[in-house]
C-alpha positions, -999 to 999 in steps of 0.1 A, spaced: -451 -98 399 -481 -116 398 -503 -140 420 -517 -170 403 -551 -183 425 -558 -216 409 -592 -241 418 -586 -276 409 -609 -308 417 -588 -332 445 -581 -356 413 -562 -336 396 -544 -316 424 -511 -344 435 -508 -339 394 -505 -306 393 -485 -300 423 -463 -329 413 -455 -307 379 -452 -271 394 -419 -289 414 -407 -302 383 -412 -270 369 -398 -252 396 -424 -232 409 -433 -228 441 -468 -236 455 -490 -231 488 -522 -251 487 -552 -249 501 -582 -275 509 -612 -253 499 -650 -269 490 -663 -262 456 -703 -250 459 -722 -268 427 -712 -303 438 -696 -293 471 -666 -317 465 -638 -311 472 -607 -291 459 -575 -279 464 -566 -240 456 -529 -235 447 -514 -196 454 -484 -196 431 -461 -160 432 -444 -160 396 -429 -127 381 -445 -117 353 -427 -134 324 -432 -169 341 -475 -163 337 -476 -186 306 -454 -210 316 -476 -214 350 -507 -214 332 -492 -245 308 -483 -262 335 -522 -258 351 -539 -267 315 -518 -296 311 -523 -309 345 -559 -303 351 -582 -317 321 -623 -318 322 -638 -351 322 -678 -360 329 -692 -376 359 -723 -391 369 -744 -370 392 -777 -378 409 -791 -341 417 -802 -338 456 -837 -339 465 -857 -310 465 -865 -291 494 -904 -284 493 -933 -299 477 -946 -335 473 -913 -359 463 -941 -388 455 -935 -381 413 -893 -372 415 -869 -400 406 -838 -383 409 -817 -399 379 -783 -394 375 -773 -364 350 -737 -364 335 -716 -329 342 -684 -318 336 -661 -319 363 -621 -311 366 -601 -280 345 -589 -253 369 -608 -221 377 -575 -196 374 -572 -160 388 -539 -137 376 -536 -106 401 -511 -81 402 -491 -84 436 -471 -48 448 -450 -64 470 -439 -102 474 -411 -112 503 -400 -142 513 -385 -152 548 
């Protein structure tokens, strides 16, 4: 048995969770705050025996894709900011950040 612990941006999360039904796998989410860009996401907690792994993780790649976004870095914190225009930088955002653990013991009531 294992425990799947995917991150995924809010975009792609109704997606995702929309294809683990049709999939039949079951799901908890979670609202959780990502730190680099502090938006928001959603972490899914998905119980699959061992055999259904790379069917999960299909299901994640296919519903979670990377795409860029415009970003205008914050201000820093000390020093002058007479001389910093903060201009917007392009960054990837989106994917899924995905942790595979093994569980000893899984019941449900």
């Amino acid at each position: 048995m294992k425990l799947i612990i995917a991150i995924v941006q809010d975009k792609d999360s109704n997606r995702l969770s929309g294809e683990l039904v049709k999939s039949n796998f079951r799901a908890t989410k979670l609202a959780s705050t990502g730190g680099f860009l502090r938006a928001g996401n959603t972490t899914f907690m998905i119980g699959v025996d061992d055999s259904q792994v790379e069917a999960v993780m299909a299901v994640i790649n296919k519903s979670c894709k990377v795409r860029e976004q415009l970003v205008t870095p914050v201000t820093p914190m000390s020093g002058t900011t007479d001389s910093y225009l903060p201009l917007p930088v392009e960054v990837q955002v989106g994917g899924a950040t995905v942790f595979v653990m093994p569980v000893d013991r899984f019941e449900h009531f």
